[in-house]
LOLUM-362769 format. One record per residue: x, y, z of N, C-alpha, C in turn. Coordinates in steps of 0.02 Angstrom, whole numbers, plus 50000, padded with zeros to 5 digits. Example, Ala and Ser with C-alpha at 12.3 -4.5 7.8 and 13.67 -1.06 7.14 Angstrom:
<tivos>
506604971650390506154977550390506604983550390506424988850354506844994750357506455000250394
</tivos>
This chain:
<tivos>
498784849550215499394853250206499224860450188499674865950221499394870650208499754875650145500264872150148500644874450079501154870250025501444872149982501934868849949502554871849957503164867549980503884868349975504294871049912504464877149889504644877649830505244880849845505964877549829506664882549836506844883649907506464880249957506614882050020505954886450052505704889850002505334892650035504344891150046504204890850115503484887050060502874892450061502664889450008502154894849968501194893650013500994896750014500124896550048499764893150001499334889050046498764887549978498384894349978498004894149900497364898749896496894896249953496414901449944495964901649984495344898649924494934896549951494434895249907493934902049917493774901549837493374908049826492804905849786492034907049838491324906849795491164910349786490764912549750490464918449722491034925149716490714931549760491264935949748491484934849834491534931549865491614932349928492314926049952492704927949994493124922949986493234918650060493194912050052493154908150128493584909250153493594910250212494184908750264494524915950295493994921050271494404928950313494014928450374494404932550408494164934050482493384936050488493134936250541492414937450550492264944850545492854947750558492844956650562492844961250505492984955250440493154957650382492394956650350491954954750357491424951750333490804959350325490694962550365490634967850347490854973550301491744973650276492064975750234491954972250170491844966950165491884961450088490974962250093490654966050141489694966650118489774971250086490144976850109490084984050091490324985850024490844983650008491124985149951490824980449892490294974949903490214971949857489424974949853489274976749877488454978849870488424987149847489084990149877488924999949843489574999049817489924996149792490504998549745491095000549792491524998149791492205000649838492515010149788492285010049714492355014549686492145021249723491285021549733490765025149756491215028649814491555024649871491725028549952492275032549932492465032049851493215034649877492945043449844493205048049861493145055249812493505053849731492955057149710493165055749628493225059949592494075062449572494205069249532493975068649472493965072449431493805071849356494325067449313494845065749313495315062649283495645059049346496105054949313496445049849377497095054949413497305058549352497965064149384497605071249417496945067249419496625077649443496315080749400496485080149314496525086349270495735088549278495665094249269494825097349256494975099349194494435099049154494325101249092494105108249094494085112449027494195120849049493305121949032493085126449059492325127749079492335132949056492195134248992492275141548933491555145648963490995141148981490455146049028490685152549087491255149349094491495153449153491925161649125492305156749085492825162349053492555166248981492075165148957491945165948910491735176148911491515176748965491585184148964492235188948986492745183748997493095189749004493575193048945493765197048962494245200548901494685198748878495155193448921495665190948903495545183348896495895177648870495935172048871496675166348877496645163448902497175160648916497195152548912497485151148847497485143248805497895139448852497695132648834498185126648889498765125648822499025122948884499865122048838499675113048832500455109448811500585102448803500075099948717500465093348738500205091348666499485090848668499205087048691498485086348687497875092348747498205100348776498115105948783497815102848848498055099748895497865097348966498085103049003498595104348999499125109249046498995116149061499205119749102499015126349101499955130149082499865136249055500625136949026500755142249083500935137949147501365141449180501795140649219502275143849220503085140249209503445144649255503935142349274504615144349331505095145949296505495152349294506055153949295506405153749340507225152449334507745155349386508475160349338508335166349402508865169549371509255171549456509865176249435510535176249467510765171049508510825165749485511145158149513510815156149550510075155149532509425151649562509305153549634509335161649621509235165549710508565171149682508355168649619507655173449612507305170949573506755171849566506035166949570505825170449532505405168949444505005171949413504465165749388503855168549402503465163449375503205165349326502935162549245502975165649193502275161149162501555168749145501035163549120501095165749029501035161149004501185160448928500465162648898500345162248824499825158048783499165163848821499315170348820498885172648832498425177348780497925179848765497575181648715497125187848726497105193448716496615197948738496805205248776496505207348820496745212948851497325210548901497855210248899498375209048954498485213048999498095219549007498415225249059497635222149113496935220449074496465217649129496725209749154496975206349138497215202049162497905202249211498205206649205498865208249265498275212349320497955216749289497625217149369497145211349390497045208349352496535203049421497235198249438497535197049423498155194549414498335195749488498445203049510498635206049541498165204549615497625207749604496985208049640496995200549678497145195449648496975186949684497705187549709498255188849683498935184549720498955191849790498765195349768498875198549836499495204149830499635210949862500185215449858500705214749843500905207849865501775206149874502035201649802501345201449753501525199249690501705203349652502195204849621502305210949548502295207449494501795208949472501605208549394501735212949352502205210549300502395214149231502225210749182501945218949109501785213849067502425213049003502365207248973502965207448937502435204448859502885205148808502575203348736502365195048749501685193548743501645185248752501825182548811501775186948877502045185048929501735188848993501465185249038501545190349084502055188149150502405190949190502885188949236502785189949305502795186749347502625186949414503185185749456503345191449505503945190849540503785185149610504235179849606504095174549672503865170449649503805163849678503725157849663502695157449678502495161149629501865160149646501315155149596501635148449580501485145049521500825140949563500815138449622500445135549652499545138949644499675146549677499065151249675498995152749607499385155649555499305155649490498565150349450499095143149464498665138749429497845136549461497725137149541497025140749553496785141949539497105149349519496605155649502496285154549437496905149249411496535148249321496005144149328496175138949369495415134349373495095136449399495025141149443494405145749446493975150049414494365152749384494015156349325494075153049271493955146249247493795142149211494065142149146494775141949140495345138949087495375133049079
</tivos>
């Protein structure tokens, strides 16, 4: 019998399973159940630093420059940079927080990576970027090692 009747509906038997290998798959699969049991099914896949992506901040990198720029959130994973909307969500400000140091050298490299069509202003504890440029922003921070 190959299964049990339960509620109408009937259920599969298991498969019998020796070792780590399990009887009864196709012959085509037998190369897939070698591979993954001998190098790790872990090993083939690409492996970020955290399961959500996060990179940890690389102070070797940033440690010379003039300015510095702290992670936000509770346990300081995050980078603090954030989206505004103003005149009835028809204009775009992207806003980097938690910054520390020379702020007029940091709006120009600021400047220098997003390219002409970014305007950067600096504001107290703030710098402001005209356009939705939160994507290239947070890059540029893991690049230069925040």
């Amino acid at each position: 019998m190959l299964g049990r009747v339960f509620l109408g509906v009937q259920l599969r038997a298991r498969l019998p399973v020796i070792g780590t290998k399990t009887m009864g798959l196709p012959a085509r699969w037998s190369s897939v159940e070698t591979q993954s049991s001998s190098t790790g099914a872990s090993s083939l896949l690409p492996q970020p630093t955290g399961p959500t992506g996060w990179t940890p901040p690389v102070p070797a990198l940033s440690k010379d420059l003039p300015y510095q720029v702290e992670r936000a959130g509770r346990h300081r994973t995050n980078f603090p940079v954030y989206l505004d909307y103003k005149n009835g969500n028809t204009r775009t400000i992207t806003i980097l927080r938690k910054i520390t140091g020379d702020a007029n050298a940091l709006a120009e490299d600021i400047r220098a990576a997003l390219g002409p069509s970014a305007l950067v202003s600096i504001h107290p504890g703030r710098i402001q970027i005209t356009g939705n440029q939160k994507i290239k922003l947070l890059g540029w921070l893991k690049n230069k090692g925040f």
